[in-house]
Residue, then its C-alpha position, 0 to 999 in steps of 0.5 A: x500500500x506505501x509503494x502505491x501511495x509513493x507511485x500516486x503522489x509522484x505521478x501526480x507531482x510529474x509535470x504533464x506531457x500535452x497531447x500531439x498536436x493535431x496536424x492537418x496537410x493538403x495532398x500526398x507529397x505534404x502528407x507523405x513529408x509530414x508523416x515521415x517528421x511525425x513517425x509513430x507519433x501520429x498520422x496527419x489528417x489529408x485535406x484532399x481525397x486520396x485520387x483528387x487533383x488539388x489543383x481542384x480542391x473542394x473543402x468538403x463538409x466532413x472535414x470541416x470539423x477537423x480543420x477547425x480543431x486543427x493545431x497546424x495546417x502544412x499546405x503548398x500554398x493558394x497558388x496551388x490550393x486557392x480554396x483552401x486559403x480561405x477555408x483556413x481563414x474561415x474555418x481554422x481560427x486556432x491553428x497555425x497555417x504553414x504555406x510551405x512554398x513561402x514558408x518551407x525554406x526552399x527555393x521558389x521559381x515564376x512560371x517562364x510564361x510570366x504568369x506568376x509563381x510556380x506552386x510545384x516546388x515539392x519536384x525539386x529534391x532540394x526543396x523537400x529537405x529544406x521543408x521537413x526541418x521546417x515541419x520539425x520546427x514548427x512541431x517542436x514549437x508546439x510539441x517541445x516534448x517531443x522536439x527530439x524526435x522530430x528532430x532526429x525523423x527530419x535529418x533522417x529523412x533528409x538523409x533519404x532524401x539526399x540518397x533519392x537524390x543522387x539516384x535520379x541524377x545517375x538515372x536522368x543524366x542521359x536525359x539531359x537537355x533531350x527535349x521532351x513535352x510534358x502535359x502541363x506546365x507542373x514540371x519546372x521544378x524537376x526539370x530545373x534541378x535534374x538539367x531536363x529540356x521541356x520545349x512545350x506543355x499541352x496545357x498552358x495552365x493547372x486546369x485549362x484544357x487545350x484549345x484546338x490552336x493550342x493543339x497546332x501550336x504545340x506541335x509546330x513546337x514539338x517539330x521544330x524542337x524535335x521533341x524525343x518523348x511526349x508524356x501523358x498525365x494522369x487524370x488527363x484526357x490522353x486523346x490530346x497526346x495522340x492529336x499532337x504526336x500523329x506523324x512527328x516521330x515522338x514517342x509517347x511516355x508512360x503516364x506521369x503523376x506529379x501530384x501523387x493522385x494515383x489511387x493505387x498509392x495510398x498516402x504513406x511515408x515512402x510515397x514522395x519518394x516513390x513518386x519522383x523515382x517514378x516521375x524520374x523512371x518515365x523520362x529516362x525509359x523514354x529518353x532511351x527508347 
C-alpha cells in the first residue's frame, strides 16, 4: 500500500506531457513529408481525397470539423490550393497555417510564361529537405516534448532524401537537355534541378484544357524542337497526346503523376519518394527508347 501511495503522489507531482498536436496537410507529397517528421507519433489528417487533383480542391463538409480543431495546417500554398486559403481563414481560427512554398525554406521559381509563381516546388529534391526541418520546427514549437524526435525523423529523412537524390541524377543524366513535352506546365521544378529540356506543355495552365490552336501550336513546337518523348498525365484526357504526336516521330511516355493522385498509392511515408523515382523512371525509359 506505501509503494502505491509513493507511485500516486509522484505521478501526480510529474509535470504533464500535452497531447500531439493535431496536424492537418493538403495532398500526398505534404502528407507523405509530414508523416515521415511525425513517425509513430501520429498520422496527419489529408485535406484532399486520396485520387483528387488539388489543383481542384473542394473543402468538403466532413472535414470541416477537423480543420477547425486543427493545431497546424502544412499546405503548398493558394497558388496551388486557392480554396483552401480561405477555408483556413474561415474555418481554422486556432491553428497555425504553414504555406510551405513561402514558408518551407526552399527555393521558389515564376512560371517562364510570366504568369506568376510556380506552386510545384515539392519536384525539386532540394526543396523537400529544406521543408521537413521546417515541419520539425514548427512541431517542436508546439510539441517541445517531443522536439527530439522530430528532430532526429527530419535529418533522417533528409538523409533519404539526399540518397533519392543522387539516384535520379545517375538515372536522368542521359536525359539531359533531350527535349521532351510534358502535359502541363507542373514540371519546372524537376526539370530545373535534374538539367531536363521541356520545349512545350499541352496545357498552358493547372486546369485549362487545350484549345484546338493550342493543339497546332504545340506541335509546330514539338517539330521544330524535335521533341524525343511526349508524356501523358494522369487524370488527363490522353486523346490530346495522340492529336499532337500523329506523324512527328515522338514517342509517347508512360503516364506521369506529379501530384501523387494515383489511387493505387495510398498516402504513406515512402510515397514522395516513390513518386519522383517514378516521375524520374518515365523520362529516362523514354529518353532511351
Amino acid at each position: 500500500m506505501r509503494l502505491l501511495l509513493v507511485a500516486a503522489l509522484a505521478a501526480l507531482s510529474s509535470p504533464a506531457v500535452a497531447a500531439v498536436p493535431k496536424v492537418l496537410t493538403d495532398f500526398a507529397p505534404i502528407q507523405s513529408l509530414v508523416m515521415q517528421v511525425m513517425g509513430d507519433l501520429g498520422t496527419p489528417v489529408m485535406l484532399s481525397p486520396v485520387g483528387g487533383d488539388p489543383h481542384d480542391f473542394q473543402m468538403r463538409p466532413s472535414l470541416a470539423t477537423a480543420l477547425s480543431e486543427a493545431d497546424i495546417v502544412f499546405w503548398d500554398g493558394p497558388e496551388l490550393m486557392p480554396s483552401l486559403d480561405g477555408a483556413i481563414r474561415a474555418m481554422a481560427g486556432k491553428a497555425q497555417s504553414v504555406p510551405l512554398l513561402h514558408e518551407g525554406g526552399g527555393h521558389i521559381r515564376q512560371f517562364d510564361d510570366g504568369e506568376g509563381t510556380d506552386p510545384h516546388a515539392w519536384l525539386d529534391p532540394t526543396n523537400a529537405e529544406a521543408w521537413v526541418v521546417t515541419i520539425a520546427a514548427r512541431l517542436s514549437a508546439l510539441d517541445p516534448d517531443r522536439a527530439a524526435t522530430y528532430a532526429a525523423n527530419a535529418a533522417a529523412a533528409q538523409l533519404r532524401l539526399k540518397a533519392l537524390d543522387a539516384d535520379l541524377t545517375a538515372e536522368l543524366a542521359p536525359a539531359r537537355g533531350v527535349p521532351i513535352v510534358e502535359f502541363h506546365d507542373a514540371f519546372g521544378y524537376f526539370a530545373d534541378h535534374f538539367g531536363l529540356n521541356i520545349v512545350g506543355t499541352i496545357e498552358l495552365g493547372d486546369a485549362a484544357s487545350p484549345s484546338a490552336a493550342r493543339l497546332v501550336e504545340i506541335r509546330k513546337t514539338l517539330a521544330k524542337a524535335k521533341a524525343t518523348c511526349v508524356f501523358p498525365e494522369l487524370g488527363r484526357d490522353p486523346k490530346f497526346i495522340a492529336t499532337v504526336t500523329e506523324g512527328t516521330g515522338a514517342r509517347i511516355g508512360a503516364g506521369q503523376d506529379p501530384e501523387g493522385t494515383d489511387p493505387a498509392d495510398a498516402p504513406s511515408p515512402q510515397l514522395y519518394d516513390t513518386m519522383l523515382r517514378a516521375l524520374a523512371r518515365t523520362v529516362a525509359d523514354c529518353v532511351k527508347g
